[in-house]
C-alpha positions as CSV (number, residue, x, y, z in Angstrom):
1,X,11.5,8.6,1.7
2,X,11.5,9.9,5.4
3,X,12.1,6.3,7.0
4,X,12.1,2.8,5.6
5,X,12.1,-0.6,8.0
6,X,13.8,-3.5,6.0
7,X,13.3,-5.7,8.2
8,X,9.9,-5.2,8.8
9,X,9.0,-4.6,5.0
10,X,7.7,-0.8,5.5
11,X,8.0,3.2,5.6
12,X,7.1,6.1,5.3
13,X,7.0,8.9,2.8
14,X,6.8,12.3,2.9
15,X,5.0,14.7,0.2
16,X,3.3,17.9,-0.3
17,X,0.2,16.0,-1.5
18,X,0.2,13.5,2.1
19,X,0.4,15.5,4.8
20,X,1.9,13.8,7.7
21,X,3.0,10.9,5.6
22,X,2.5,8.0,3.3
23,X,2.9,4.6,4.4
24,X,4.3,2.1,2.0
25,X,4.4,-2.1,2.5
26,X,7.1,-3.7,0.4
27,X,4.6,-5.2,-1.6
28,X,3.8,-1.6,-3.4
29,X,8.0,-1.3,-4.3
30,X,8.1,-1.7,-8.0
31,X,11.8,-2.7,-8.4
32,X,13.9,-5.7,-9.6
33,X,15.4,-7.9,-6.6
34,X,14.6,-7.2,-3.2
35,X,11.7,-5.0,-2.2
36,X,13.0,-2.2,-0.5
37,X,13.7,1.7,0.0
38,X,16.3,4.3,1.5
39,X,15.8,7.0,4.1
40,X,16.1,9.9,2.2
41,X,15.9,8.4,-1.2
42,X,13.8,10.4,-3.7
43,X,10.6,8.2,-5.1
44,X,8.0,8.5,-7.5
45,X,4.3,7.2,-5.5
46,X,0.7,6.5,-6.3
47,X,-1.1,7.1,-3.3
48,X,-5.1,6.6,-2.0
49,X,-6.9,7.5,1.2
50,X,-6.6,5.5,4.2
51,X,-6.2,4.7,7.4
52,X,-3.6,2.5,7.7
53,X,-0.8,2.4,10.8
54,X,-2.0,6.1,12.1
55,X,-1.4,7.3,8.7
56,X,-4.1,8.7,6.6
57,X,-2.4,8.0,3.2
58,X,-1.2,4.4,1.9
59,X,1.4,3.9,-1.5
60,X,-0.4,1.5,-3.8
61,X,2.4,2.1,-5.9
62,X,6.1,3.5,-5.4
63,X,9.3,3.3,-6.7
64,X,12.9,5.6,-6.8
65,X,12.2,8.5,-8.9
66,X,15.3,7.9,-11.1
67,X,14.1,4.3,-12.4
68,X,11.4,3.3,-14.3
69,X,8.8,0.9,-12.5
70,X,10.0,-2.6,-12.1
71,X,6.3,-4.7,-12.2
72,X,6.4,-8.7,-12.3
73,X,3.6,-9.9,-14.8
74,X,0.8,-10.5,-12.2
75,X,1.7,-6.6,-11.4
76,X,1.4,-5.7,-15.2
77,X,-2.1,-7.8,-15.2
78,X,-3.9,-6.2,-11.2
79,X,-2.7,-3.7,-9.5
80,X,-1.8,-4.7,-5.8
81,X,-4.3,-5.4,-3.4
82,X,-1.6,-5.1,-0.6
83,X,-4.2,-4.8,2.8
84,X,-7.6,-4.8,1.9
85,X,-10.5,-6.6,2.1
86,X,-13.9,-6.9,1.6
87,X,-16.5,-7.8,4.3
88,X,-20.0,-8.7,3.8
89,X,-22.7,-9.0,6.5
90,X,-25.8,-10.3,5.5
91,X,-29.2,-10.5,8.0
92,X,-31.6,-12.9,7.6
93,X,-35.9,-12.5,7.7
94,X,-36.4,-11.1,11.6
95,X,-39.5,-13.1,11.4
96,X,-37.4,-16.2,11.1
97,X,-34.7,-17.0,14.0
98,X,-33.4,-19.6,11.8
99,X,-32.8,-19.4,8.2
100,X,-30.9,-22.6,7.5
């Protein structure tokens, strides 16, 4: 764990797998109590591809590497969907300026 904000309810992790680092939100922390990390703690991540904070990787899941993941039962059930969303954009007929 290169850095992690408590206050803010974030950091950022380092790897040989994300290059230039990971970004984690408190709600990926799988343990018991209070979501949060150390600086220079040793975890154990799930990552995906994204931009997120000047980042290119975001934890979906982390936790430290010497304890077992702590998930709540709505955790157990879907995995987080901590920052994303879906937009759709629909366009009506051209031929009609007014659909409704």
């Amino acid at each position: 764990m290169r850095v992690w904000y408590a206050n803010d309810g974030w950091g950022v992790i380092d790897s040989e797998d994300t290059p230039g680092g990971c970004w984690a939100h408190f709600s990926t922390v799988l343990v018991r109590g209070y979501r949060a990390l150390r600086a220079g703690e040793s975890v154990t991540l799930d990552y995906e591809p994204a931009q997120q904070d000047g980042f290119s990787f975001r934890a979906v899941e982390v936790w430290p590497a010497d304890q077992e993941p702590y998930r709540t039962e709505t955790e157990a059930q879907d995995p987080p969907d901590a920052y994303r969303s879906t937009l759709r954009i629909t366009h009506g007929d051209p031929k009609d300026p007014d659909p409704a």
